[in-house]
C-alpha positions in Angstrom: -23.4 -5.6 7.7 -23.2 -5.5 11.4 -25.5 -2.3 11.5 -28.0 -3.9 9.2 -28.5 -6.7 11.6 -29.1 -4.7 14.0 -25.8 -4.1 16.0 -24.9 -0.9 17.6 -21.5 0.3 16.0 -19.1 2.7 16.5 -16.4 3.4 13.8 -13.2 4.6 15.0 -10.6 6.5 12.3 -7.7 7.8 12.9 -7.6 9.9 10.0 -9.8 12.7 9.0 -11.9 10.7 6.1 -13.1 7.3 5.4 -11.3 4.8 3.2 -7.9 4.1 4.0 -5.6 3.1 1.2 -8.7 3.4 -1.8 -8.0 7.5 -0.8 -4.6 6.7 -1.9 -4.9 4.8 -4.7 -8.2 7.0 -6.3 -5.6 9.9 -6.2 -4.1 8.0 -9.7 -6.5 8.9 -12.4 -6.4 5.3 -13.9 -7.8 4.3 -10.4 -10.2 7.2 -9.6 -13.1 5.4 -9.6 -12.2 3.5 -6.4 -13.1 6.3 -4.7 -17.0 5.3 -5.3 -16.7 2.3 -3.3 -15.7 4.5 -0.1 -17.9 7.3 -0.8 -20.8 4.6 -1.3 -19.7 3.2 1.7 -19.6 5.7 3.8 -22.9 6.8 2.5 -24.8 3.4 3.8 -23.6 3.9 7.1 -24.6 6.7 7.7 -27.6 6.2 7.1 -27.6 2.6 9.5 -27.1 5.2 12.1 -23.4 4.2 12.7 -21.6 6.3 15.1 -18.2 7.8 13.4 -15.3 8.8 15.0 -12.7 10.8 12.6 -9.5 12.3 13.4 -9.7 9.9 16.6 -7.0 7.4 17.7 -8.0 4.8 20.1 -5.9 2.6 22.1 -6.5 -0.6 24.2 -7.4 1.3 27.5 -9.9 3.4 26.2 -11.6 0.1 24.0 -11.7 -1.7 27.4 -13.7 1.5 29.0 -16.7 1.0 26.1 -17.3 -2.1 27.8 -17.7 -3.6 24.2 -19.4 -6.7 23.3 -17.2 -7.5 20.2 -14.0 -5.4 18.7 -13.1 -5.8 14.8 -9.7 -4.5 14.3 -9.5 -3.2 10.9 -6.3 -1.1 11.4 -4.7 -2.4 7.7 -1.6 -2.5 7.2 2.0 0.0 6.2 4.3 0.1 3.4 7.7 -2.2 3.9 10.3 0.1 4.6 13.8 -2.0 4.8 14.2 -3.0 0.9 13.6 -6.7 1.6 12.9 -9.0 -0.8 12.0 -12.8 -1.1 14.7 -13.1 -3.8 17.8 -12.2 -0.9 16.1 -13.8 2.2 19.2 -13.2 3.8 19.3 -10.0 3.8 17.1 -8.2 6.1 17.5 -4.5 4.9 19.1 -3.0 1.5 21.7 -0.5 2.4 21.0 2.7 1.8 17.6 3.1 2.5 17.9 4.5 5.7 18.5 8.1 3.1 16.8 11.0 2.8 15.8 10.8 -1.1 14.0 7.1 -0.4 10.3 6.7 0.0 7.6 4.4 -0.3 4.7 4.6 -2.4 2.4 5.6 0.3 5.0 8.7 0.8 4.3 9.7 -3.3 0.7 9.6 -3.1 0.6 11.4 0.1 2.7 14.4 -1.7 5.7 13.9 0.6 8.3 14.2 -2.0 8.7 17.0 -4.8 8.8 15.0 -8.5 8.5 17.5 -10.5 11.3 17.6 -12.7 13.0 14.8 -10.9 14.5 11.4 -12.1 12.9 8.9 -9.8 13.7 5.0 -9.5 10.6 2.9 -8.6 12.0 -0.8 -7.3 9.3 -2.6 -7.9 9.5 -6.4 -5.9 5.5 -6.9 -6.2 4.7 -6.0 -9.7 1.1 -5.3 -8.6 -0.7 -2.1 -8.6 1.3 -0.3 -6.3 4.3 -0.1 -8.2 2.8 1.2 -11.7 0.3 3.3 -10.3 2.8 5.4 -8.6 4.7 5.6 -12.2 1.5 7.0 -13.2 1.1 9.8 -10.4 4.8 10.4 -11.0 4.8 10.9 -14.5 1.8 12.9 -14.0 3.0 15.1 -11.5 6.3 15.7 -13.8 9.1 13.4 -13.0 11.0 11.2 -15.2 10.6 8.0 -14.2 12.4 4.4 -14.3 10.8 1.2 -13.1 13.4 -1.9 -11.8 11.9 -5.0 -11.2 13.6 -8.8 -10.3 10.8 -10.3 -12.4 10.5 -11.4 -15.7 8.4 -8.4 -17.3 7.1 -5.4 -15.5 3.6 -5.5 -14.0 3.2 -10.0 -14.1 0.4 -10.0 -11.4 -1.5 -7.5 -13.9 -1.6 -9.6 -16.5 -4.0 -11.6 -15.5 -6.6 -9.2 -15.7 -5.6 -7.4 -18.2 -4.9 -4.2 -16.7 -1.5 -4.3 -17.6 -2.3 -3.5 -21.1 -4.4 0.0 -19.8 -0.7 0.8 -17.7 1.6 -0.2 -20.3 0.0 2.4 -23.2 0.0 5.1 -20.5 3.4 4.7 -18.8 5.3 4.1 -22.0 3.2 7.0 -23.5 4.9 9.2 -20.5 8.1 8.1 -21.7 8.3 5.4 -18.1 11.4 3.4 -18.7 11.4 -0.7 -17.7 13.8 -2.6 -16.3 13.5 -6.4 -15.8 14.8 -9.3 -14.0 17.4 -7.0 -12.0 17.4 -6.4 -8.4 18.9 -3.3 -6.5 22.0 -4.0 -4.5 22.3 -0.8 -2.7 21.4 2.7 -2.9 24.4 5.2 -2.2 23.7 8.9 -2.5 22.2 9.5 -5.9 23.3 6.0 -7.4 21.4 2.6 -7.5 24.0 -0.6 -8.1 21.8 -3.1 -10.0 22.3 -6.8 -11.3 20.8 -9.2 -13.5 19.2 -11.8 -11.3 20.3 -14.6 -13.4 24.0 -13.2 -14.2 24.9 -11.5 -10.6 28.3 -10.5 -11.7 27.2 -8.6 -14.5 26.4 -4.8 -12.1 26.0 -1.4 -13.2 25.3 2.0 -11.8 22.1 4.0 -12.5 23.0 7.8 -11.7 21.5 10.7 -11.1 18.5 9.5 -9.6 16.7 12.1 -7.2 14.4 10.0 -5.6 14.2 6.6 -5.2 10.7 4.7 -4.2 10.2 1.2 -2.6 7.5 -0.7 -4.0 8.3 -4.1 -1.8 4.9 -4.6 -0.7 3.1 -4.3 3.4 3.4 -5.3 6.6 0.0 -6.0 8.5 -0.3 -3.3 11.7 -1.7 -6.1 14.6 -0.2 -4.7 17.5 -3.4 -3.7 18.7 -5.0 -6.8 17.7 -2.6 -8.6 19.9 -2.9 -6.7 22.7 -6.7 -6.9 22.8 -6.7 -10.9 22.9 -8.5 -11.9 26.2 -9.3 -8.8 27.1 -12.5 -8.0 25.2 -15.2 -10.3 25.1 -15.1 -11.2 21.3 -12.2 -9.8 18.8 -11.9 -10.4 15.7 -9.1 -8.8 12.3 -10.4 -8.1 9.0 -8.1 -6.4 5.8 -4.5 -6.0 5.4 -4.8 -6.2 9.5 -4.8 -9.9 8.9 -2.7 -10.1 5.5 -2.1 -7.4 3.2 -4.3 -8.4 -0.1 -6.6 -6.4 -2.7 -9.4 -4.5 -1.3 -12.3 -7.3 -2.5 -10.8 -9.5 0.0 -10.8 -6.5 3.0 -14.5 -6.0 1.7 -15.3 -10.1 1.8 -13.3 -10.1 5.3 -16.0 -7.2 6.6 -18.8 -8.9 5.1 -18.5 -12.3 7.2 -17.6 -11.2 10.1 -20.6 -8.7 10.1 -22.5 -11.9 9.7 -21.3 -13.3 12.0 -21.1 -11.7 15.5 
């Protein structure tokens, strides 16, 4: 939008292909036709002569030296890593995620863990895409997989449109195991101590689990944002920079601002 109205724009990435988390997300064949939207993308601006910058990570100095006019940080955001969740605000981190055998999503879809033949425990505290699309990879990829969530049913925010009917038939068909309304008390070696979140006394120990995977949602990356303010003319955050959300809201965040500087 900003190169249609006749900015000139340079696009910094630090990785070596457009797109961000869609990459990661069209890697689940459910979800493979996200990958149109970045390929489109990329597609238009190019052609609006937009100058790209892959494989390139840019810091506040080096900002300051293109003497820009405007700076739109669009750096997203990174998966939660400590195991919190709303439902024990007390506790800042679950024990035992510091271990070896515990990843986030981003860390499956990336290929960072071997789940091929492997009993994996996804703990779900979002019940959005995330969580079930990585089920998907995993089953896909060969690993037997369990799902533990605090809420009521696996997969709530999909009900509303619909697209938890499309995961349900898939995961069940690839023998994905549910459980609901339990949260993880700790992680210890191979072992996850769960309990019902209405019946906390009532624990018990899932064994043998391989690998264990945190769906518990993002954490926008706005350190540089914050260290740009009052030193650039006019700055502005878009995407999961601002707030982690869906990617039609990342899309709606470019759109206006490109209208608007």
């Amino acid at each position: 939008m900003a190169a249609i109205r006749k900015h000139n724009v340079q696009l910094f990435e630090e990785k070596d292909q457009l797109g961000g988390q869609v990459n990661l997300l069209a890697k689940v064949p459910i979800r493979a036709e996200f990958a149109d939207l970045t390929r489109w993308q990329a597609s238009q601006i190019e052609k609006l002569g937009v100058k790209i910058h892959l494989r390139t990570h840019i810091e506040m100095d080096a900002i300051k030296a293109l003497n820009p006019d405007a700076v739109i940080v669009a750096t997203g955001s990174t998966p939660q890593r400590t195991g919190f969740t709303e439902a024990l605000p007390l506790r800042a981190e679950m024990p035992g995620v510091e271990q070896s055998n515990v990843f986030s999503v981003w860390d499956i879809l990336e290929d960072k863990a071997d789940v091929k033949g492997k009993n994996v425990l996804i703990i779900d505290n979002n019940a959005a895409h995330e969580a079930y699309a990585t089920a998907d990879y995993v089953a896909d990829g060969g690993g037997k997989v369990q799902v533990v969530t605090r809420l009521y049913h696996p997969g709530m925010d999909l009900a509303p449109v619909h697209d938890i009917i499309l995961y349900y038939r898939r995961l069940l068909e690839k023998g994905v195991t549910f459980i609901s309304t339990h949260l993880v008390k700790e992680i210890k070696g191979n072992k996850a101590t769960i309990y019902n979140v209405y019946a906390p006394t009532q624990e018990r120990t899932l064994e043998n689990i391989d690998i264990f995977v945190l769906a518990m949602g993002k954490d926008p990356n706005d350190a540089l944002y914050k260290e740009l303010k009052g030193k650039v003319p006019e700055l502005y955050r878009i995407g999961d920079c601002v707030a982690p959300r869906r990617t039609q809201y990342a899309i709606w965040d470019g759109h206006m601002i490109g209208r608007k500087i």
